[in-house]
VMD Tcl script that builds the backbone (N, CA, C; Angstrom):
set m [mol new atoms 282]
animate dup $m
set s [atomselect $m all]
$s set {name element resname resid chain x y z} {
  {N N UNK 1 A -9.665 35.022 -7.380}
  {CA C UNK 1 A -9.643 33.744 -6.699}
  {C C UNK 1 A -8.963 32.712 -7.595}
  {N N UNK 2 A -8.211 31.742 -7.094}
  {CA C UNK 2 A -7.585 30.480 -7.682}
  {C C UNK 2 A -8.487 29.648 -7.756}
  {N N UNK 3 A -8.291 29.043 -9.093}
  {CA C UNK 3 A -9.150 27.999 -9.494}
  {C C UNK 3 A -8.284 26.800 -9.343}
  {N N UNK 4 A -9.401 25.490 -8.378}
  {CA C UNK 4 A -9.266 24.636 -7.591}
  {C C UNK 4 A -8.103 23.747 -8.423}
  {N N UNK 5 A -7.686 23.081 -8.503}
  {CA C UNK 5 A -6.484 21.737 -8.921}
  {C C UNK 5 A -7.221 20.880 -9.373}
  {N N UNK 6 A -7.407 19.745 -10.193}
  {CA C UNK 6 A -7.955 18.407 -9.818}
  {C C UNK 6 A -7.906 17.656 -8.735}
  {N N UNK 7 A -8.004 16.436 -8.161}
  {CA C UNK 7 A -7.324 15.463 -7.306}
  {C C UNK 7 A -6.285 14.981 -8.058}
  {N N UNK 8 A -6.704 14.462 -9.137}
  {CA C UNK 8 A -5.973 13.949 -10.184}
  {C C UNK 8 A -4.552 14.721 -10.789}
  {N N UNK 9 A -4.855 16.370 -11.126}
  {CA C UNK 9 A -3.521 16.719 -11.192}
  {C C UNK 9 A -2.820 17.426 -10.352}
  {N N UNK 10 A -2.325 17.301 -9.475}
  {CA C UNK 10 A -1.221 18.371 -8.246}
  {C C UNK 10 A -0.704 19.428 -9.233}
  {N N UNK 11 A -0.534 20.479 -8.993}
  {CA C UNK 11 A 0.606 21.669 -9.558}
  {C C UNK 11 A 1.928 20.826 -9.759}
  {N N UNK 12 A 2.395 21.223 -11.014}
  {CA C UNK 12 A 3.772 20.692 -11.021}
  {C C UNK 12 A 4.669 21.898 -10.965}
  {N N UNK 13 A 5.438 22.510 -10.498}
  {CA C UNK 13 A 6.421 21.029 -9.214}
  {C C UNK 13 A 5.549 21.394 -8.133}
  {N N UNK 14 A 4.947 20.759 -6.788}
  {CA C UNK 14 A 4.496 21.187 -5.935}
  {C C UNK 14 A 5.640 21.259 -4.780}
  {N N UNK 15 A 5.961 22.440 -4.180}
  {CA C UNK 15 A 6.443 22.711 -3.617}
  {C C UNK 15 A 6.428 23.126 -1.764}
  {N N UNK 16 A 7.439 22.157 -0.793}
  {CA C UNK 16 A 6.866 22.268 0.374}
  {C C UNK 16 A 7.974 22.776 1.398}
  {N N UNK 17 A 7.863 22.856 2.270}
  {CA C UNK 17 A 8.995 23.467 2.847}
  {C C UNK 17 A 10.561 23.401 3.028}
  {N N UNK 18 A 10.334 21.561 2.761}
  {CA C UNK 18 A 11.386 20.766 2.600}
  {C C UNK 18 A 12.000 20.077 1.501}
  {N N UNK 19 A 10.543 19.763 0.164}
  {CA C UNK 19 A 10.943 19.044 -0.304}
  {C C UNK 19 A 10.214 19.542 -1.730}
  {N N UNK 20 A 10.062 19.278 -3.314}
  {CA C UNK 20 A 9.891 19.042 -3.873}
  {C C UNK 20 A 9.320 18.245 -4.780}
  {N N UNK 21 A 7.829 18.341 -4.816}
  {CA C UNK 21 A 7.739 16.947 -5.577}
  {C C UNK 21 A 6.958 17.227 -7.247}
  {N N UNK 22 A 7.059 16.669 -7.812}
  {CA C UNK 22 A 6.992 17.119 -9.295}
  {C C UNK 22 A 7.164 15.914 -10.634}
  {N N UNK 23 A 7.117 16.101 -11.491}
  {CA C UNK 23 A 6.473 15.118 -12.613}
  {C C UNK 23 A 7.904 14.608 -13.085}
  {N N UNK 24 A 8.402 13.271 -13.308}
  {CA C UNK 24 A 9.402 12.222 -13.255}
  {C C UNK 24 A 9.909 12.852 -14.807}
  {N N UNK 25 A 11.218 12.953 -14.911}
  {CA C UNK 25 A 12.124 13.490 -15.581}
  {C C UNK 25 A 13.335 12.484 -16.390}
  {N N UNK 26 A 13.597 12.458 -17.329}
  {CA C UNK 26 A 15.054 11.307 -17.516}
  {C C UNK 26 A 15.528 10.916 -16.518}
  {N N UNK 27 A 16.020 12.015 -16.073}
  {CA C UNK 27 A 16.960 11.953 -15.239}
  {C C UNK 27 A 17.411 11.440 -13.742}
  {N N UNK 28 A 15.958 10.891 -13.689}
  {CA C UNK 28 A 15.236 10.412 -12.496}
  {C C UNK 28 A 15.384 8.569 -12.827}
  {N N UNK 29 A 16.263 8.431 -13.707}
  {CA C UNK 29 A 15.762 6.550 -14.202}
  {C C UNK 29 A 16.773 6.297 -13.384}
  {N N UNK 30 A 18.368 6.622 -13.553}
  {CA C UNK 30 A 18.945 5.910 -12.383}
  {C C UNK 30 A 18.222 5.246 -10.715}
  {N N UNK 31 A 17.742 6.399 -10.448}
  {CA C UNK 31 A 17.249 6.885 -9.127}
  {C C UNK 31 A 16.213 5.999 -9.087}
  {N N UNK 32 A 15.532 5.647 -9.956}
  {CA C UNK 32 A 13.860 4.488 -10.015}
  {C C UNK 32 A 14.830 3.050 -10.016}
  {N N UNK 33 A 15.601 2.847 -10.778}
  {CA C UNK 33 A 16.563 1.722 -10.663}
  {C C UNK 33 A 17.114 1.005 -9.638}
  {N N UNK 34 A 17.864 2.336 -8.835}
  {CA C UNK 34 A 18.203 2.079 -7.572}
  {C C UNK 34 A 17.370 1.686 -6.691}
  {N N UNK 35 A 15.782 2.386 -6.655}
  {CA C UNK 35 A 15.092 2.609 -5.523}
  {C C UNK 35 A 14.501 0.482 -5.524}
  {N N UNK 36 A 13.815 0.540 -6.720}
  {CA C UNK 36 A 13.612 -1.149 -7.029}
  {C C UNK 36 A 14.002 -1.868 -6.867}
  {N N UNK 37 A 15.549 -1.546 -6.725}
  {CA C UNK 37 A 16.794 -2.952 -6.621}
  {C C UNK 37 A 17.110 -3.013 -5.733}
  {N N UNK 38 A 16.745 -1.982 -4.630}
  {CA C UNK 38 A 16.892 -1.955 -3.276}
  {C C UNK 38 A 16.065 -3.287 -2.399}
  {N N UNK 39 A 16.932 -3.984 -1.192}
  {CA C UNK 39 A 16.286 -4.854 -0.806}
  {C C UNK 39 A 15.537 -4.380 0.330}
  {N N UNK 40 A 16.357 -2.892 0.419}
  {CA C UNK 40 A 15.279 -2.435 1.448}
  {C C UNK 40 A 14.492 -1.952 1.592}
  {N N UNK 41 A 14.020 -1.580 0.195}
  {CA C UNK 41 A 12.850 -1.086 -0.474}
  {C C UNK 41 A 11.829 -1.944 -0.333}
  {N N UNK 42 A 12.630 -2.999 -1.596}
  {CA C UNK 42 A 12.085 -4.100 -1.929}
  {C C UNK 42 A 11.441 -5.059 -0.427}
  {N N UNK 43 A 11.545 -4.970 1.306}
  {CA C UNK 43 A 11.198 -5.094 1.866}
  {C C UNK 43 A 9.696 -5.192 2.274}
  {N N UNK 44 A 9.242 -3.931 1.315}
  {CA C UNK 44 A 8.088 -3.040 1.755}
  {C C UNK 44 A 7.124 -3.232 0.488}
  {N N UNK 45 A 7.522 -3.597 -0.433}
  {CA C UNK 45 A 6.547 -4.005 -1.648}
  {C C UNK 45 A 6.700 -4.966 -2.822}
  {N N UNK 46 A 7.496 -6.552 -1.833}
  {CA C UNK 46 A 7.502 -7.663 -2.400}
  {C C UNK 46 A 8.730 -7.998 -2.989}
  {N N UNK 47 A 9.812 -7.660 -2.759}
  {CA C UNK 47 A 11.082 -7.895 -2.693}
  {C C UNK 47 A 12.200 -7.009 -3.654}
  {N N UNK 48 A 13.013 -6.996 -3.547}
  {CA C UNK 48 A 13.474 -5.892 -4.809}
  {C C UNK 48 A 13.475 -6.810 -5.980}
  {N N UNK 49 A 13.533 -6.202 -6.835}
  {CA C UNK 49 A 14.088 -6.737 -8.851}
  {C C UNK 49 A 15.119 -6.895 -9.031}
  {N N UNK 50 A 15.162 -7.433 -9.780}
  {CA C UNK 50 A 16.785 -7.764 -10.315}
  {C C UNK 50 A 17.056 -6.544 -11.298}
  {N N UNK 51 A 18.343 -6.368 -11.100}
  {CA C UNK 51 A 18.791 -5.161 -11.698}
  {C C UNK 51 A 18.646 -4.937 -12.918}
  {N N UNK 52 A 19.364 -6.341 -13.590}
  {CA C UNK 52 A 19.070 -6.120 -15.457}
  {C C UNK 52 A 18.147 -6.479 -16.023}
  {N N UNK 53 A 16.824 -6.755 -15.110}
  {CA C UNK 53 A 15.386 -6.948 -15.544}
  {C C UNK 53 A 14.865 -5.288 -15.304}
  {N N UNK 54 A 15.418 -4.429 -14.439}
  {CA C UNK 54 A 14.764 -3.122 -14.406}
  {C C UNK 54 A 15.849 -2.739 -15.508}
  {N N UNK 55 A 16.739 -2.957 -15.771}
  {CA C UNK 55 A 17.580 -1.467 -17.130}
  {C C UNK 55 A 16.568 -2.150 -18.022}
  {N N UNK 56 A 16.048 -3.299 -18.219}
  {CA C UNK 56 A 15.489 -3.114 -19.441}
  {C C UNK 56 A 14.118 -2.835 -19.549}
  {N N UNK 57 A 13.699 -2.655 -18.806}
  {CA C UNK 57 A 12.325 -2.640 -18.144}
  {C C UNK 57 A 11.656 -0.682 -18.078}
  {N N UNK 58 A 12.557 -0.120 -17.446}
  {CA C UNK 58 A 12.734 1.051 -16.925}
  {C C UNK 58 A 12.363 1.725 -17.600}
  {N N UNK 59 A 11.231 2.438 -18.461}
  {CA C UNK 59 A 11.645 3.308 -20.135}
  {C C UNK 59 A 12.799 4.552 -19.327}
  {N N UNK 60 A 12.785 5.096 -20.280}
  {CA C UNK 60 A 13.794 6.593 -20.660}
  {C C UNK 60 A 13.574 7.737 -19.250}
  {N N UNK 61 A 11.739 7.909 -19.571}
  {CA C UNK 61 A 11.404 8.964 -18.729}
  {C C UNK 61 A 10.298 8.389 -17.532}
  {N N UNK 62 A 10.582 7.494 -16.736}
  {CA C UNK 62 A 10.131 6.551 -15.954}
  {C C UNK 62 A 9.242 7.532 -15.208}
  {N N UNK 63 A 8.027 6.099 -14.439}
  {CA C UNK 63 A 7.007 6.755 -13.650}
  {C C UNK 63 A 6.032 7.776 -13.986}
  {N N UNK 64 A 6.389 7.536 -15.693}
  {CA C UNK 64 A 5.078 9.150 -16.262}
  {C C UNK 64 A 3.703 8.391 -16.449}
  {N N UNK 65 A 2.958 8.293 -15.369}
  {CA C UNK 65 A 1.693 7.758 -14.749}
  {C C UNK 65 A 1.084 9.341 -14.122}
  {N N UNK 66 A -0.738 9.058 -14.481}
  {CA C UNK 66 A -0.758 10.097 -13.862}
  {C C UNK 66 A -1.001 10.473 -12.317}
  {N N UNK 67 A -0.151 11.328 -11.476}
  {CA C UNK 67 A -0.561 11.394 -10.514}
  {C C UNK 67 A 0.788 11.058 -9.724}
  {N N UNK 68 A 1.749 9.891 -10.399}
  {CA C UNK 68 A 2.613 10.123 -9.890}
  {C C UNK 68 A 3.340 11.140 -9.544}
  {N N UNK 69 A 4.521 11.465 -8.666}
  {CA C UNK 69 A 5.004 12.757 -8.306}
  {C C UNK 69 A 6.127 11.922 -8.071}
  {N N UNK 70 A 7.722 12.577 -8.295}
  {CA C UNK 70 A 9.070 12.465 -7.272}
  {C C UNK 70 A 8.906 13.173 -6.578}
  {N N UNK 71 A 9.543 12.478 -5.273}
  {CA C UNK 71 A 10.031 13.713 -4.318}
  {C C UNK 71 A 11.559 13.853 -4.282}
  {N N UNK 72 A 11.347 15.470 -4.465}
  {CA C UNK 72 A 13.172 15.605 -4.397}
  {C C UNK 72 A 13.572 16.345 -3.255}
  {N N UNK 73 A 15.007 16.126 -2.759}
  {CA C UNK 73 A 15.444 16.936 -1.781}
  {C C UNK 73 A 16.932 17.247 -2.327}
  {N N UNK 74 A 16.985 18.544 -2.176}
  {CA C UNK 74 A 18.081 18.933 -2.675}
  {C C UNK 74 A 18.786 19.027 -3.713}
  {N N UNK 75 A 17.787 18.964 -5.032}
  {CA C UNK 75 A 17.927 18.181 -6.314}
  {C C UNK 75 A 17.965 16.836 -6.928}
  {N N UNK 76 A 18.240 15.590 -5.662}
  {CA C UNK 76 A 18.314 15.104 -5.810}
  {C C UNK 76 A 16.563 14.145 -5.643}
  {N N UNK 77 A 16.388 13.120 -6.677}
  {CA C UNK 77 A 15.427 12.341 -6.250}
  {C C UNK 77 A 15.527 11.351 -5.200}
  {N N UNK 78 A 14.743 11.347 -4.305}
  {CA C UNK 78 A 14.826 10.546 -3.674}
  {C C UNK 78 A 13.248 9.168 -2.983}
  {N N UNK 79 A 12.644 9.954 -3.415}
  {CA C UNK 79 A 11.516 8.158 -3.863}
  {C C UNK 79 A 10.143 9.056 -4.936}
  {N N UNK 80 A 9.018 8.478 -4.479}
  {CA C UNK 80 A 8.188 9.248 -5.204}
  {C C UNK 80 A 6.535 8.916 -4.605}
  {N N UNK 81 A 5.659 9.436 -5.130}
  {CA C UNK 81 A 4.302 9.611 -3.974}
  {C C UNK 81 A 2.975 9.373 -5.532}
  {N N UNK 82 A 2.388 8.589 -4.873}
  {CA C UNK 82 A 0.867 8.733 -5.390}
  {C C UNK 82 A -0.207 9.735 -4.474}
  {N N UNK 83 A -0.642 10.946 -4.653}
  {CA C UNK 83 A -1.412 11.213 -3.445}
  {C C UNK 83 A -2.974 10.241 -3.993}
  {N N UNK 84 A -4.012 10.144 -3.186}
  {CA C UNK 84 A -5.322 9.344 -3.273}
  {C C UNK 84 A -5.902 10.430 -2.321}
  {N N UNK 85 A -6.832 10.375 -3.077}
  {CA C UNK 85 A -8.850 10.695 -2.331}
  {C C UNK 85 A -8.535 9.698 -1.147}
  {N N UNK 86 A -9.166 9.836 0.268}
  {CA C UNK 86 A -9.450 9.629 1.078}
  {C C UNK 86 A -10.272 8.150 0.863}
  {N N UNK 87 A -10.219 7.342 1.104}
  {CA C UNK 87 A -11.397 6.053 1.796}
  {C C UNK 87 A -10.590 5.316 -0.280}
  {N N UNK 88 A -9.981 5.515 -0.816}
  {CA C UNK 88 A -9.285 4.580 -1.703}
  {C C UNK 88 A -7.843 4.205 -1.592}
  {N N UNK 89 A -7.782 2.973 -2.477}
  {CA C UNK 89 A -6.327 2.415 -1.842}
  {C C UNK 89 A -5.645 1.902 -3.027}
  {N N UNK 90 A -4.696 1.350 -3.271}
  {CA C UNK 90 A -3.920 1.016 -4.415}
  {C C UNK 90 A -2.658 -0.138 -3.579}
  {N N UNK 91 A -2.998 -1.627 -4.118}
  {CA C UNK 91 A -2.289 -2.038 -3.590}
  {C C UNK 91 A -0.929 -2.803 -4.684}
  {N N UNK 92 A -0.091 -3.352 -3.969}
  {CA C UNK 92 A 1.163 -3.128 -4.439}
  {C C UNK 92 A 1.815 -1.884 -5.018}
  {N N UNK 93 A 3.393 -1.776 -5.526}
  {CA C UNK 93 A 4.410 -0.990 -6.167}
  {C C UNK 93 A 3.189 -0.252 -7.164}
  {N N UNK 94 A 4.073 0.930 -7.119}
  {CA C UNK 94 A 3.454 1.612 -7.806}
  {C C UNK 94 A 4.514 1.843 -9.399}
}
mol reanalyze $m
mol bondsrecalc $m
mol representation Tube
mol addrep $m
């Protein structure tokens, strides 16, 4: 028998039919950059950032929080996920 996961840690990479999601990499800072500076992001969780406040802001290997996950499609990153326990919430950007 498999022994259970945490809540806290997902399998890395967890893998789904479509997509990929897994623990934030260098290589992933462009991609966090973009996603922030986006206004259409920035729509959805208090406006985007200014760009050269995130390059400096951004560390190296961004989003290494635990619990965070990217999701990738196709290699490429394309946003990223907190999962939560049921009946808790987390408000604002993550």
């Amino acid at each position: 028998m498999t022994e259970p996961v945490p809540a806290d840690r997902p399998p890395d990479p967890l893998r789904t039919g479509r997509l990929v999601l897994r623990a934030s990499e260098a290589r992933d800072r462009a991609a966090f950059i973009e996603l922030f500076a986006s206004p259409e992001v920035g729509a959805h969780i208090g406006g985007p950032r200014p760009r050269d406040e995130l390059e400096r802001a951004v560390p190296e290997v961004p989003g290494r929080r635990p619990g965070l996950l990217v999701a990738e499609l196709d290699g490429a990153m394309i946003g990223h996920a907190r999962p939560a326990r049921p009946g808790t919430s987390r408000a604002g950007p993550s």
